[in-house]
C-alpha positions as CSV (number, residue, x, y, z in Angstrom):
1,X,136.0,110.5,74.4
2,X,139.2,112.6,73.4
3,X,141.5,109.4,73.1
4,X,139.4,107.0,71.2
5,X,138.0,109.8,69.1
6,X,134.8,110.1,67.3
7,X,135.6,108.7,64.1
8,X,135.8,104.6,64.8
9,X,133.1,103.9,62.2
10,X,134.9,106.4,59.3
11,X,138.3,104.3,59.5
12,X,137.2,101.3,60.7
13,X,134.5,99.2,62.8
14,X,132.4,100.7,64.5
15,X,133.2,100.1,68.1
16,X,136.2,99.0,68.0
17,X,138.7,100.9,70.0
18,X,141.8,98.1,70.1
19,X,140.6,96.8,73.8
20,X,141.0,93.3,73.3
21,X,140.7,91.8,76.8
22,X,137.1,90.7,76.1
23,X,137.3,89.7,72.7
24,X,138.7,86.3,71.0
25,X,140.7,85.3,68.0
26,X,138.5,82.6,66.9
27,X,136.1,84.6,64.2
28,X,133.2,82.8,65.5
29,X,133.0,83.2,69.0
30,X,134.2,86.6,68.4
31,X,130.9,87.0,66.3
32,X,129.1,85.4,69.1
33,X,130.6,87.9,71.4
34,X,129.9,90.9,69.5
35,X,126.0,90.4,69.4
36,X,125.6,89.1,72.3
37,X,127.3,92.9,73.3
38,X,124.7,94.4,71.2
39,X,122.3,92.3,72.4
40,X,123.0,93.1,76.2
41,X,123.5,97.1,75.6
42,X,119.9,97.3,73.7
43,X,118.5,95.4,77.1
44,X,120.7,97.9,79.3
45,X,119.5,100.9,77.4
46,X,116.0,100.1,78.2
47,X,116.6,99.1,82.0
48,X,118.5,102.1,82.9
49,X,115.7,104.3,81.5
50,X,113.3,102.1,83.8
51,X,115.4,102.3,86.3
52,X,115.3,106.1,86.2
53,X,112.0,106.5,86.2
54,X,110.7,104.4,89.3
55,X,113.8,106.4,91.0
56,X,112.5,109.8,89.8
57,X,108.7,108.4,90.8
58,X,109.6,106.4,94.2
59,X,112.5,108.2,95.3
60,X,114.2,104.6,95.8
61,X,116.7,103.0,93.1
62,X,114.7,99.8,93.5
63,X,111.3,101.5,92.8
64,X,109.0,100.9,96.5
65,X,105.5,102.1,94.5
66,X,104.1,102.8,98.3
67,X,106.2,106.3,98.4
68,X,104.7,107.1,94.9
69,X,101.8,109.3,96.9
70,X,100.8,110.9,93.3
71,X,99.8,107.9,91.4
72,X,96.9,108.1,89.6
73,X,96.6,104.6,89.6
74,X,97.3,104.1,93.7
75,X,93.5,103.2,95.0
76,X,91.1,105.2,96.5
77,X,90.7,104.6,100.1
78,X,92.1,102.1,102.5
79,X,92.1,103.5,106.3
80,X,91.7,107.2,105.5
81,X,88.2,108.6,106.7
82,X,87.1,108.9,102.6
83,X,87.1,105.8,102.4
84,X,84.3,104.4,100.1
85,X,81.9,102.1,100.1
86,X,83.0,99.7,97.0
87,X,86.4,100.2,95.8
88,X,88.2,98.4,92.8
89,X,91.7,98.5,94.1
90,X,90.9,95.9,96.4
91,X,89.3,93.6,94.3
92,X,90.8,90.0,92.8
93,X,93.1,90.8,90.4
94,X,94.8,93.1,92.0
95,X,98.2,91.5,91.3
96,X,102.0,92.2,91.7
97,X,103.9,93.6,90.2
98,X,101.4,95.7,88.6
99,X,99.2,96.3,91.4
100,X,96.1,98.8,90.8
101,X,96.4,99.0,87.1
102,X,93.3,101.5,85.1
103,X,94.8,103.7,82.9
104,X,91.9,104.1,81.2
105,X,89.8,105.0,84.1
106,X,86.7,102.4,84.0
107,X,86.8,101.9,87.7
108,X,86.6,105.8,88.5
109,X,83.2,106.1,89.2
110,X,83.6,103.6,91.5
111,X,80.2,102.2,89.9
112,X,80.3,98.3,91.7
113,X,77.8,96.7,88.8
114,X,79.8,98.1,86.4
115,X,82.9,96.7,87.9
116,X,81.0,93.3,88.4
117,X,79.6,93.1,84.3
118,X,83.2,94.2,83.2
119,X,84.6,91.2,85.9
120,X,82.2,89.0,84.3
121,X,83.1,89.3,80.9
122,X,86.7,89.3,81.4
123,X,86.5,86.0,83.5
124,X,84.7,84.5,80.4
125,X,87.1,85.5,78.0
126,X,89.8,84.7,80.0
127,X,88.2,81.2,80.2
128,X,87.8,80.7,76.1
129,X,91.1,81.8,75.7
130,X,92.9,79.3,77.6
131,X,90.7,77.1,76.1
132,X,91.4,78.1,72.7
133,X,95.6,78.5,73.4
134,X,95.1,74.8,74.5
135,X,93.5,74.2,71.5
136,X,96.7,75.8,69.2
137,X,98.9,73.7,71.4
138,X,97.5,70.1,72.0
139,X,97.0,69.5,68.5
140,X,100.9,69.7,67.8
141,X,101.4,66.5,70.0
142,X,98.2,64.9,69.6
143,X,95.1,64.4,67.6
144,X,92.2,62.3,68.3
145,X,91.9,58.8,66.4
146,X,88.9,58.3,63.8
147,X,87.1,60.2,61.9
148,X,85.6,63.9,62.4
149,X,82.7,63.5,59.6
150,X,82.5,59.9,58.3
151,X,80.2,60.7,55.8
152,X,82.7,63.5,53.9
153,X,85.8,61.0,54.5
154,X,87.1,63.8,57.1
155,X,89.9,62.4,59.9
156,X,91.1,64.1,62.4
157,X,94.5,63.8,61.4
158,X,93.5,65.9,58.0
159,X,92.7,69.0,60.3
160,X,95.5,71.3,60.2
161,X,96.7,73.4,63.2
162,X,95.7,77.2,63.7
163,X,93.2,79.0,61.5
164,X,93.4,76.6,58.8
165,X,91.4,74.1,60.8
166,X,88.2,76.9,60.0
167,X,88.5,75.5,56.1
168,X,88.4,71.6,57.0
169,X,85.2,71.9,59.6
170,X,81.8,70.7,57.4
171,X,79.2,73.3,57.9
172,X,77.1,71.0,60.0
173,X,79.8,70.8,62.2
174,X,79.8,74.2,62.5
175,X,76.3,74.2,63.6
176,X,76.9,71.6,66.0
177,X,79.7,74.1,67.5
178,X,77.4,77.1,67.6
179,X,74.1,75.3,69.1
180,X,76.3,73.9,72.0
181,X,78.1,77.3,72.8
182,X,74.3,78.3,73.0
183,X,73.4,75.8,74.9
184,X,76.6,76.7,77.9
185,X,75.5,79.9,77.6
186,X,71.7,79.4,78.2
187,X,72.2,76.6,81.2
188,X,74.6,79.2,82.8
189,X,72.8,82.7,82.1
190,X,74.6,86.3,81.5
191,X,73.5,87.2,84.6
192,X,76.2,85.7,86.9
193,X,77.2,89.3,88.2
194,X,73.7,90.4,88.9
195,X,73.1,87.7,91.1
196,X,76.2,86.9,92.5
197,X,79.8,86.5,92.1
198,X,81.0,87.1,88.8
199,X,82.2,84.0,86.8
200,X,80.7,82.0,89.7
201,X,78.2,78.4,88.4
202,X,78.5,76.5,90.7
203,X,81.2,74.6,88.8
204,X,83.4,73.2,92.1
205,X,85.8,71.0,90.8
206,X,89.1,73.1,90.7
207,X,87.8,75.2,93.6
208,X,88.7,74.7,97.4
209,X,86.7,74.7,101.1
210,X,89.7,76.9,102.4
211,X,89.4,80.8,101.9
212,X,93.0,81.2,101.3
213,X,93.3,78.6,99.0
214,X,90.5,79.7,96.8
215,X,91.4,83.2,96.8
216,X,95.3,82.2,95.5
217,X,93.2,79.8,92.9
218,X,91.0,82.6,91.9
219,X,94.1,85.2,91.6
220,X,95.5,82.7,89.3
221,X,92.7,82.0,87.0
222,X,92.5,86.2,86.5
223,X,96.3,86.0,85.6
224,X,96.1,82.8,83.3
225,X,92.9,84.5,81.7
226,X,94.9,87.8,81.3
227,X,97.6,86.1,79.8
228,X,95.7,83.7,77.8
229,X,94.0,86.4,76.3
230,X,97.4,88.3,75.1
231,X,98.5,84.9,73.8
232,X,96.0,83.8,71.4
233,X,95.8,87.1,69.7
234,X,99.2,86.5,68.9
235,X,99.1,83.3,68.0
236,X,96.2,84.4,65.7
237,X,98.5,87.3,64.4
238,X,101.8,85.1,63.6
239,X,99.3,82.3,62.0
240,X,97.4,85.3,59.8
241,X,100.6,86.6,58.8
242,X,103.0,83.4,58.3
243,X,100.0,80.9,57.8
244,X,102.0,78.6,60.2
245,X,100.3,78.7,63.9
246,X,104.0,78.2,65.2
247,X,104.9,81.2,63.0
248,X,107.8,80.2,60.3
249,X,108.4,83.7,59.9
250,X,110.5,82.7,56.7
251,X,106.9,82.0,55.0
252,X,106.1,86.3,55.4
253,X,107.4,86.9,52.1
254,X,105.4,90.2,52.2
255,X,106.9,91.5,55.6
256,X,108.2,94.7,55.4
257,X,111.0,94.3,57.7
258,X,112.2,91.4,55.3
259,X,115.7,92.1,54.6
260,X,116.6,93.2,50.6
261,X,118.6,91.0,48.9
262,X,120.9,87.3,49.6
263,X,121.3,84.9,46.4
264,X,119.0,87.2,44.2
265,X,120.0,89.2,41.6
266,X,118.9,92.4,42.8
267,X,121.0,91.5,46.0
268,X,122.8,95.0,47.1
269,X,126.4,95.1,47.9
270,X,125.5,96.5,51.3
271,X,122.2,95.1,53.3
272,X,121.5,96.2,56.7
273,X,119.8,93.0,57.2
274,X,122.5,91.0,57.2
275,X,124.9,93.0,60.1
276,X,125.5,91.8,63.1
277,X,122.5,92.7,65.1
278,X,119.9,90.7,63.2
279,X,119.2,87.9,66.0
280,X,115.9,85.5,66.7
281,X,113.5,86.1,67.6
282,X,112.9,89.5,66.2
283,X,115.2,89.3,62.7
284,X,115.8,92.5,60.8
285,X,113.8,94.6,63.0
286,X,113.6,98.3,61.2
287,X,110.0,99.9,61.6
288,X,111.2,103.7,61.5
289,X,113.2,102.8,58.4
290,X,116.3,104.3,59.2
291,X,118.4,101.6,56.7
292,X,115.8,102.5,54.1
293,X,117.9,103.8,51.6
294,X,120.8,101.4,52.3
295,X,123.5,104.3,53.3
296,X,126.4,102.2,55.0
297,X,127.9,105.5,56.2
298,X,125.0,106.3,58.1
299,X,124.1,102.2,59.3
300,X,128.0,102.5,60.5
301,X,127.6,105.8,62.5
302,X,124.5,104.7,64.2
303,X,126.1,101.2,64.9
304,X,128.9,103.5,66.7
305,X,125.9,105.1,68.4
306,X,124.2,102.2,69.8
307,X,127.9,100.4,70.8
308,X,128.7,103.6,72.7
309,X,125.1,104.0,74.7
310,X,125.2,100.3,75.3
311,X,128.2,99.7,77.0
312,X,127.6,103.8,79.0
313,X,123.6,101.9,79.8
314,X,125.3,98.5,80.5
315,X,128.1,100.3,83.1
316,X,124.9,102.2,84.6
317,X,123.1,99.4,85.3
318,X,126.3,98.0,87.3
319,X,126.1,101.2,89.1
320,X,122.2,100.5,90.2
321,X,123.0,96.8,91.4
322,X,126.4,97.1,92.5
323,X,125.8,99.4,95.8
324,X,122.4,97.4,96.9
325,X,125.1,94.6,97.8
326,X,128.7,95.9,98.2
């Protein structure tokens, strides 16, 4: 600290200490080298923090969750003489690397039809999720020949992807697409949990005669659902937003982490938004609004900042991995 001094982003760039050993003549790799250094240190500083806290929790660097005895998430019995009756943690979906995840605490009653409704309902949703991220994707690559209404002139090919498809669908054909939902859900019932296994029809086709088997299938279908579910929310966000179901983020014209300026007039002679740091996916990313008022003192000395606890969070890391193998 004493010999490269504290004052890199008064007199100069911020960062920049004369080391060149990693660096590279050529302007554009040596741009390419200097995000990808900001790009790494923002990653490290979040992975050392991690890092810390499994070791603080686990008492091991590499975080073994079966020494975290205080959990509040670990599950409630196993071979211990309180064991109960019906308990959640060892249910399907009980998944690595999360494991026993309620934060919320629906599960604490240990209340089994509870557990069983709440099974049910995610299953379905999981179900019309994947069905409905399909349904974002396949039409990119392929629509179906014809016509979708004959009498209104509508083709297939005249639906549009994402949420705009709602505007092109006739209003009988939304009454077709209601009345057969019904339909599924009247031949199948609601009562799927009360009766038996939750999620469970009868429907055998992707299902298998060996335990294992359809256990690791059923695991799977929980995790797709899960995801599924995550996915089409944003999917539905970016399409909301953008009106592109890909999101073409350059159609948010009313985003508020847009950057200020470029060809217009109003352009101001310094714009956070276009320093190095301002990398896809994300873009300008500002939500506290620290570049607000456009101080490039301020931008520099945090750039300084986030250089220095990079590389510190990057050399940290190094010093987790390193010792696990040499």
């Amino acid at each position: 600290e004493g010999s490269f001094g504290f004052n890199d982003y008064k007199s100069g760039t911020p960062g920049e200490y004369g080391w060149k050993v990693l660096t590279s003549s050529d302007p554009a790799e040596k741009t390419k080298k200097l995000k990808a250094e900001l790009a790494n240190g923002r990653l490290a500083m979040m992975a050392i923090i991690g890092m810390f806290f499994q070791d603080g929790l686990t008492g091991s660097a590499w975080g073994d969750w079966t020494l975290y005895t205080a959990s509040p998430l670990r599950f409630f019995g196993g071979g211990s003489s309180s064991y109960k009756s019906f308990d959640p943690a060892t249910e399907l979906g009980v998944q690595e690397p999360i494991g026993f995840w309620d934060p919320l605490g629906f599960t604490k009653g240990n209340d089994e039809a509870a557990f069983k409704r709440r099974r049910s309902v995610e299953l379905k949703h999981g179900r019309v999720c994947m069905a409905a991220c399909m349904g974002y994707i396949t039409p990119q690559y392929y629509k179906f020949p014809g016509f979708l209404s004959p009498s209104l002139g509508v083709k297939f090919s005249d639906v549009p992807n994402g949420l705009a498809a709602f505007s092109k669908v006739p209003a009988l054909g939304w009454v077709q697409i209601i009345f057969f939902a019904g339909i599924v859900e009247g031949s199948f019932g609601f009562n799927d949990y009360k009766s038996g296994t939750p999620g469970e029809y009868g429907w055998k086709v992707l299902t298998s005669s060996d335990p294992a088997e359809k256990t690791k299938k059923l695991k799977a279908e929980l995790a797709n659902g899960r995801l599924a579910m995550m996915a089409i929310i944003g999917m539905f966000f970016q399409d909301g937003l953008t009106g592109s179901a890909w999101g073409d983020w350059t159609l948010y014209t009313a985003s508020p982490l847009r950057f200020f300026g470029g060809g217009s007039s109003s352009y101001k002679s310094f714009d956070p938004a276009t320093e190095l740091g301002v990398q896809e996916p994300i873009g300008f990313w500002d939500p506290l609004g620290f570049t607000k008022g456009n101080d490039e003192a301020a931008f520099k000395r945090r750039r300084s900042v986030e250089l220095k606890h990079g590389r510190v969070c990057m050399a940290a890391c190094m010093g987790y991995i390193t010792p696990q193998y040499y």
